[in-house]
C-alpha positions as CSV (number, residue, x, y, z in Angstrom):
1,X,125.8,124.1,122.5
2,X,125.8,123.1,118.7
3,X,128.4,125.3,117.9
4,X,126.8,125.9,114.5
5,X,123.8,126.9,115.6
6,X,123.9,130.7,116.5
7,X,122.6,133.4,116.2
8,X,122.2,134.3,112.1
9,X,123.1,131.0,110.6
10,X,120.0,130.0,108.3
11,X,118.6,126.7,109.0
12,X,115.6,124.5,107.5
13,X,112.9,122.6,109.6
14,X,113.6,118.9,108.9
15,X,110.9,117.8,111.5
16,X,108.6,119.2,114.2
17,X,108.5,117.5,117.5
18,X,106.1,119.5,119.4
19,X,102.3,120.2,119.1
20,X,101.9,123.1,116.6
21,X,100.5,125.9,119.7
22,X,103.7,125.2,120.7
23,X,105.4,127.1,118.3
24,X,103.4,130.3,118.1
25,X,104.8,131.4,121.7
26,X,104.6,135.1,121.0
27,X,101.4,134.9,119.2
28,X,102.3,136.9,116.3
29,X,102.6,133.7,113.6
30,X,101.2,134.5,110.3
31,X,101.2,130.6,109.8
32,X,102.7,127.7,111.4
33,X,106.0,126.5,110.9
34,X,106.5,123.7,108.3
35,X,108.8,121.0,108.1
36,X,111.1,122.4,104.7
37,X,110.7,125.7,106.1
38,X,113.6,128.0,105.6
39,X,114.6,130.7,108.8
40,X,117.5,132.5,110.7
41,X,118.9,131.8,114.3
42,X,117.9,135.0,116.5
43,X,118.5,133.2,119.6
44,X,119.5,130.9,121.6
45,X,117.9,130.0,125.2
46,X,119.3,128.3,127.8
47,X,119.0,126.6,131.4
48,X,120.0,124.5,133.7
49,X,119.6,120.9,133.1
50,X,117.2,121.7,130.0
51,X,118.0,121.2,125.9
52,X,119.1,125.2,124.3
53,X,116.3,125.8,121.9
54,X,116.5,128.1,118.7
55,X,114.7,130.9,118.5
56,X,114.1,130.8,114.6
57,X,112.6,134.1,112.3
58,X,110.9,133.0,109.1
59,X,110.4,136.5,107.1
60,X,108.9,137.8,104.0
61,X,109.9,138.7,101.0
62,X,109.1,142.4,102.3
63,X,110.6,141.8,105.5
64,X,107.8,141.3,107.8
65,X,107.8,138.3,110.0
66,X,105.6,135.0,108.7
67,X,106.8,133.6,111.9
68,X,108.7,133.4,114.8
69,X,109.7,130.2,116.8
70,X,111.8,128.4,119.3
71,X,112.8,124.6,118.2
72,X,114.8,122.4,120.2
73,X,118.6,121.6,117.6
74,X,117.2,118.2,116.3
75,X,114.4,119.8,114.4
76,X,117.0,121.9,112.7
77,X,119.5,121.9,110.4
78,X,121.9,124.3,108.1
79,X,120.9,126.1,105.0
80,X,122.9,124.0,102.7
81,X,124.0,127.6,101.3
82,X,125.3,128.3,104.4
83,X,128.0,126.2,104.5
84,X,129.1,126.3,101.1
């Protein structure tokens, strides 16, 4: 596992490699996810002989949740103000 992605680390979308149904597994996504999209790690899934994926929250500004999704670690990278 990328040890620096887990669970509560903020991250940004820097690309989408999967058809956009794809991420709107819960059916429950306000909108679709967007590449320069900001989130936080909930989760991380994984199995045997597959990539983890990142099970990523984007909220609102009143909490609520714009969307929920699961992207596979090169999609993904740090908040910048996470690591500073």
């Amino acid at each position: 596992m990328n040890s620096i992605l887990k669970p509560y680390v903020g991250v940004r979308i820097r690309q989408l490699l999967q058809e956009e149904q794809a991420y709107d597994g819960w059916r429950l996504n306000e909108c679709s996810p967007m590449v320069g999209d900001y989130g936080t790690v909930v989760d991380v899934l994984r199995a045997a002989g597959l990539p983890d994926k990142y099970v990523v929250e984007c909220c609102q500004a009143d909490g609520s949740t714009l969307w929920l999704a699961e992207f596979f670690a090169e999609e993904l990278e740090i908040n910048p103000t996470e690591l500073a």
